[in-house]
N, C-alpha and C positions, 0 to 999 in steps of 0.2 A: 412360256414356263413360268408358273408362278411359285417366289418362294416365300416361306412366313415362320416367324418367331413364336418360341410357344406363348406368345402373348399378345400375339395380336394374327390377324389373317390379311393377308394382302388383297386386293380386287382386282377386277381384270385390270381395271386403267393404270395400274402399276406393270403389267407385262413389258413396257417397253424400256424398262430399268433392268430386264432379263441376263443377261450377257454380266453387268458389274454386279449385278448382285450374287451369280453363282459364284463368281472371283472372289468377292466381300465373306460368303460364307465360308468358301476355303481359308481363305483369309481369317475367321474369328475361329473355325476349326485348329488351324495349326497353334493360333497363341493360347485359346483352351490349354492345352498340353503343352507350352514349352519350358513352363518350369517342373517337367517331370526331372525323376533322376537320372544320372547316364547310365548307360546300358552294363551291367556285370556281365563277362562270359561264363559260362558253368564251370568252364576247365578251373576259371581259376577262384570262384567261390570258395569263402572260408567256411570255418563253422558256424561261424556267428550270422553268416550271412543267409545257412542253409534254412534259416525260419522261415513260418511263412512269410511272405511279402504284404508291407501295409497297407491300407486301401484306399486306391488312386482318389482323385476327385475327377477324375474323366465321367463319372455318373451324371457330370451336369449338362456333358456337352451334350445338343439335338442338334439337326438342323432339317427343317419341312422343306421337300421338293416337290413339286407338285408338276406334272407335266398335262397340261388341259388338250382334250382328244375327243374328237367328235368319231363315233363308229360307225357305218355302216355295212349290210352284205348284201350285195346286189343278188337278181332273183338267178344267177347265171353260179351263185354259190360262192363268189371273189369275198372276201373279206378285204373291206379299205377302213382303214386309223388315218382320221389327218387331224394335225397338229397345224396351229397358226401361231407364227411369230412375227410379230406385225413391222420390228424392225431389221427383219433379215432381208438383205438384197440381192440374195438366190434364192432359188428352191431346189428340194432333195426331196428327188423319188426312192423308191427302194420296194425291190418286188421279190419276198420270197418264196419261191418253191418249195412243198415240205417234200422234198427229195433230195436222196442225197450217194454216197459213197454202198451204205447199206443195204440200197434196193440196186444196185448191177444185175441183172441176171446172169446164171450161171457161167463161168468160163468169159464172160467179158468184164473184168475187173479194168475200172477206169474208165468206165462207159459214162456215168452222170458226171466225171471231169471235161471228157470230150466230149460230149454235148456242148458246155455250158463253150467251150471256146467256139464251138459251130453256131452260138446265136448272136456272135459277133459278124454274123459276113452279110446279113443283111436279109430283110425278110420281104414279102411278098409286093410291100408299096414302098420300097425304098429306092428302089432304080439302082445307079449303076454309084450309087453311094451305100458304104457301110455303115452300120450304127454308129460307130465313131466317129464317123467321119459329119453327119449327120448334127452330130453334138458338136464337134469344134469348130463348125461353121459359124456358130452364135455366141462360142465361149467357155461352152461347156466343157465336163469333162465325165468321166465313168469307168466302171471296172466290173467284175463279179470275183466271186469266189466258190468253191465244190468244199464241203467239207463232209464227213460220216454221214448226216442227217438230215442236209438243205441245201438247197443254190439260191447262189445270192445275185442279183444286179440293182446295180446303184448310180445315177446319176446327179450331178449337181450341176446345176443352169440359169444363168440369170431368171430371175422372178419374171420376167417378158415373155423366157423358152418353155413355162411352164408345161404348155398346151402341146408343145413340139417333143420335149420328154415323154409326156403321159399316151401323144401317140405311137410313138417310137416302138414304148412297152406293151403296146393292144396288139402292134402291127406283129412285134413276133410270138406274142402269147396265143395268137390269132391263127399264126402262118410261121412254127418254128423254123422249120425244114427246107421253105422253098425255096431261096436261092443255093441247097444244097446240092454237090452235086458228087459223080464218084470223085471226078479228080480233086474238087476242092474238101473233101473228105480225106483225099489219098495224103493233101498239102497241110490237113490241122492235125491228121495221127501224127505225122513227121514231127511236128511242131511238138505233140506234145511227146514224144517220144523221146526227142530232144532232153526236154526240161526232164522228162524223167533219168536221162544219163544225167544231165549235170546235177542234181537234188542227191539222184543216190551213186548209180553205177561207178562214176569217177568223181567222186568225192571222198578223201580219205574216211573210214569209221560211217561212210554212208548207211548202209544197208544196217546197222546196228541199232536202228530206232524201231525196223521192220523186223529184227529179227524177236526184240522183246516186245510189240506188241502181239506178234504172234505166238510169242511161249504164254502169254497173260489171257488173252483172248482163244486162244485155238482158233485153227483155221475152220468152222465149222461156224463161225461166229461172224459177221460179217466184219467186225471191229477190227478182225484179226488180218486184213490186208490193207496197205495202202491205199491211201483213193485216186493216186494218179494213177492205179492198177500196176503191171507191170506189159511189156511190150509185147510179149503172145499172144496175151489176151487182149491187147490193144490194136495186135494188124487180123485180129478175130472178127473185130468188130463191123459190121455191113450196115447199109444202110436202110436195109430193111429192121434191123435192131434197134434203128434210132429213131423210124419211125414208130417202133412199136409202144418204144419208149419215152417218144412224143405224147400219144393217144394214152398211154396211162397214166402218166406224172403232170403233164405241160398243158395242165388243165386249169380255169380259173379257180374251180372249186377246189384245188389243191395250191390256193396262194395266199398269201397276204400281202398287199399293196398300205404301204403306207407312206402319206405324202407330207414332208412337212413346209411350209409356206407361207407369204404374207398375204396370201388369198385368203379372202373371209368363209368360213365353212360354205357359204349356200352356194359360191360363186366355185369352188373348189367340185362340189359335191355335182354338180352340174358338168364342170368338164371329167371327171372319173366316168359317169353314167353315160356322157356321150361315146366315150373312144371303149370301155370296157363292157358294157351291158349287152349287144350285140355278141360275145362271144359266148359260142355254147360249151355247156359243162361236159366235163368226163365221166365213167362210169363212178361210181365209189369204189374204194378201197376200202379194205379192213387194215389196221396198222399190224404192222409185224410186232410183234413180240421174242426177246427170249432171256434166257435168266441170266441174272447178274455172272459174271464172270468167277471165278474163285479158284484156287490153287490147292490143291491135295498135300502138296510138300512143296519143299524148296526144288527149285531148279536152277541146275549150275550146267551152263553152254560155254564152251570154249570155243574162241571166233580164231584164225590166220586171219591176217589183213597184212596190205604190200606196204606197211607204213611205219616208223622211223622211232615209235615209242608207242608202251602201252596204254590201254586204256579199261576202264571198271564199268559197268552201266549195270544198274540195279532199278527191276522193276515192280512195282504190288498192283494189283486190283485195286479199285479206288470207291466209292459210294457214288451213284449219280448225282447232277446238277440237281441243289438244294437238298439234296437227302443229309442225314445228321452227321456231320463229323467233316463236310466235305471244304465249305469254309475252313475250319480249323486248321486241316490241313495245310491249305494255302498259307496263313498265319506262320504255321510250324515249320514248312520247310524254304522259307524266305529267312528266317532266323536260321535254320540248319545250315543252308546253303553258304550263308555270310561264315560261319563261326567254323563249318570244316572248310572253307577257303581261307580262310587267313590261319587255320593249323597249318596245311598242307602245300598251299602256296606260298603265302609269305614268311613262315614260320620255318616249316622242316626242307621247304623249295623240293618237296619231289611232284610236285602234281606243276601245271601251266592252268588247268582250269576248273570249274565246278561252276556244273549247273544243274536244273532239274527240270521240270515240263510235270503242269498234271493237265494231261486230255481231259475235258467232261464233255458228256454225252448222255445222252437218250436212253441208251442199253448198256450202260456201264462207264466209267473211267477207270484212267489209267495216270498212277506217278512214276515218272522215271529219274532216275539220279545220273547224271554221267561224271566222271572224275578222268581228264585225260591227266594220265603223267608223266615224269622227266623221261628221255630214254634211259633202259636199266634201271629203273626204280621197279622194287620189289611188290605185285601184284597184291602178295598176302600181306605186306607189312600196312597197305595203305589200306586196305581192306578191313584188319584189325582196326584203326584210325575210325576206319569210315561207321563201321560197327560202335565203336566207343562214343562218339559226336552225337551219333543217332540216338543212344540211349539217354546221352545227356539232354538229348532235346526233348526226348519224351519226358523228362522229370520238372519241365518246366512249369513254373506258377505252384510245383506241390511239394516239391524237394529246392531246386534253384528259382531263385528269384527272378523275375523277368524287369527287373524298373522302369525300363524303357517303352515297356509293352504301350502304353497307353500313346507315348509318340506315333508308336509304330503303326498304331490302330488307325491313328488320327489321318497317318499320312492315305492308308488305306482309303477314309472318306474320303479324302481331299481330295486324292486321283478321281474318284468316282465319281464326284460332282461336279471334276474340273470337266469330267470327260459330256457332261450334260450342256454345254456351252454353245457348240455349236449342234449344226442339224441332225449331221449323221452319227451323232451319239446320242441326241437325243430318239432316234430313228430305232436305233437297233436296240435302246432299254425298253422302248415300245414292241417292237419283236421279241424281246426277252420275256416280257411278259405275257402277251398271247403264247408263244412258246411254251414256257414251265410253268406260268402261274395259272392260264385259262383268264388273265383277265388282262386288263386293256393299259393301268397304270401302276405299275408298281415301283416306282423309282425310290418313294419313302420306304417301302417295306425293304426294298435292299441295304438302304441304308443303314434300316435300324436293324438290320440281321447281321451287317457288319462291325457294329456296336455294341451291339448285343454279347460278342463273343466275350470270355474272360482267358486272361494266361493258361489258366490251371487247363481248363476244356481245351486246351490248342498241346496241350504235353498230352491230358489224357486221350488227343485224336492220335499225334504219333504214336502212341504209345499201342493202343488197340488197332491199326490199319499197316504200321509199319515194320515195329517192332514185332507186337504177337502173333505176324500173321505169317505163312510162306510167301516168298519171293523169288522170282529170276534174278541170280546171278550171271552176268558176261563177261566174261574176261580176254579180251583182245591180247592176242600176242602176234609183235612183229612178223612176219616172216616172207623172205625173200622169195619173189614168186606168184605170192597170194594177191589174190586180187584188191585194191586199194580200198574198197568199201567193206570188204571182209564177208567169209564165209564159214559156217557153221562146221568144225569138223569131231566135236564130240560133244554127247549130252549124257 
């Protein structure tokens, strides 16, 4: 990864200063901004202070990332990104599927979750070894993840295991299925059946994340169920379904392989074409489509749950990944979240917590607010609270001042660049970019989109997506009986 000052440009034979220079640049990021001002809350904003806010010197801060990526697409339709970092002493693979939670076919919801744990058991040339086991022979280690829109696997292996990872990933892109069988099918539903009690079932306020994605999404929408599905539609599932769903999704021409390493491209590009080029493609697909999600009026759901004190969850429709307002948001309720937690926690003590989540995705996001509080703390009083916060966030940068905003911005790069350091962030802003931008390097353009942002644009995001828009309301109340994750008994 190469980085450069707007006043000069670095060359390749500086890459091996990679690693202290992204630290160095967080590093002149953070003291750019530390003599901004400290932060005013709205709450407590005078008149004097309700002016506009003066204008930062944060305008001077840049910093160039540049992440150097050689592309290829084999004639088999794979898309490979590799990245060379000549003084890493591992390498990281990483192979995504554009499949995800979205594409389940009907009535088997959590089908592309249970999948992705069946290509752990081992595929057609791995003998009486599993992919894991495969990898910690040499050192290695590896994971995946199912989310709405992709499956991910990822391994990191000493730079020696390169060639040992890259076939590992042919061998099951190759042969998902074949050491599949009923019983050990019968043995990963359990498994994940499992994780689905402990995530939702018997988890107090579990089921409360499922129940507002689904008032925000409609079930009609694929967004609108979870992706570890639910357990009906999980002992549904056959294995004829997962072949089916082999031969449409668990295709090269539906992947991206990108490798990062201190392999030199031609030496790199050579063993990809060895172990991947041999496998044949899948039919095409047409991408699904469907429209943005959007809310007619408010909706107010009253949840029972078998648990000890109430809880508020508020949800919106949100803009997709990179659409206008969606940064902002983040900006605005990272400051909301701070400013009604020290109201309502540490100030009035009726609430234990405050947090928020905003989903983005493909076909829509979603922000959700949860406020658990004291037992017998009054639902509507915190509610009002929660209402009164939100409006002050939305007047930020144009009514209240934000002073702090430019720290706040700064720390945002900071994370981002910090996150560029090692491989597997540098890996998945390379997936980020083939994902939403259609092209191969985008790490400067996030930054400066980051940057880019001002206070005022982060009031007027909550303000038009939060404030002016309908929402799900939930309101949790205790009750003896009910089941500990809670369930819907009026709308």
């Amino acid at each position: 990864m190469l980085l450069s000052s707007p006043m000069s440009q670095l060359g390749e034979h500086e890459a091996r200063a990679c690693a202290s220079r992204v630290w160095l640049a967080a590093l002149l990021l953070t003291a750019a901004c530390a003599s901004a001002e400290p932060a005013a809350s709205p709450g407590a904003a005078s008149a004097a202070d309700k002016a506009a806010p003066a204008p930062s010197r944060d305008d001077a801060i840049m910093v160039n990332v540049a992440l150097v990526t050689d592309k290829l697409t084999l004639p088999n339709g794979l898309l490979v990104v590799l990245h060379r970092e000549p003084v890493a002493t591992s390498a990281y693979v990483h192979v995504r599927y554009h499949v995800g939670s979205k594409d389940d076919p009907p009535g088997r919801s959590g089908l592309a979750h249970l999948f992705e744990h069946l290509m752990f058991q081992g595929s057609r040339h791995t003998g009486e070894r599993d992919h894991n086991r495969w990898l910690e022979d040499v050192g290695g280690s590896s994971n995946a993840s199912t989310d709405r829109d992709s499956t991910d696997y990822h391994e990191e292996v000493p730079a020696s295991a390169l060639p040992r990872a890259l076939w590992l990933e042919s061998d099951r892109m190759a042969y998902p299925l074949d050491k599949t069988t009923e019983e050990s099918l019968g043995k990963e539903r359990e498994v994940v059946k499992n994780e689905y009690r402990e995530r939702y079932d018997n988890r107090p306020y579990g089921h409360v994340s499922s129940i507002a994605r689904a008032a925000v999404f409609g079930r009609a929408h694929p967004y609108g169920r979870p992706t570890i599905g639910n357990e009906a539609e999980l002992d549904a599932i056959t294995l004829d379904n997962l072949r089916g769903f082999a031969r449409d999704h668990y295709r090269p021409n539906n992947a991206t392989l990108v490798v990062c390493a201190p392999y030199d491209v031609k030496q790199t590009r050579e063993l990809v074409t060895k172990y991947f080029a041999s496998i044949p493609p899948g039919a095409p697909r047409a991408p699904r489509t469907y429209p943005a999600p959007q809310l007619a009026s408010d909706v107010r759901l009253d949840v029972e749950a078998g648990v000890d004190a109430p809880m508020i969850a508020l949800a919106w429709p949100a803009p997709r990944v990179h659409e206008p307002g969606l940064q902002e948001l983040r900006y605005g309720l990272r400051y909301f979240d701070a400013d009604l937690s020290h109201r309502l926690v540490t100030e009035k003590k009726v609430a234990t917590d405050v947090s928020w989540y905003l989903d983005a995705g493909h076909l829509g996001s979603l922000v959700l607010v949860e406020v658990q509080l004291q037992r017998g703390a009054s639902t509507d009083a915190a509610l009002s609270v929660i209402d009164e916060y939100l409006t002050r966030a939305s007047r930020l940068g144009r009514v209240y001042p934000w002073r702090s905003f430019a720290d706040h911005r700064t720390r945002a790069v900071v994370s981002a660049v910090t996150r560029l350091e090692g491989l597997e962030g540098r890996a998945e802003q390379i997936l980020h970019g083939i994902e939403y931008h259609t092209e191969r390097e985008t790490a400067q353009l996030d930054l400066r989109a980051l940057l880019a942002v001002k206070a005022a644009d982060v009031g007027a995001a909550m303000e038009q997506f939060l404030v002016d828009r309908p929402r799900v309301t939930i309101v949790v109340r205790p009750t003896p009986g009910a089941p500990r994750a809670g369930r819907v008994v009026s709308r």
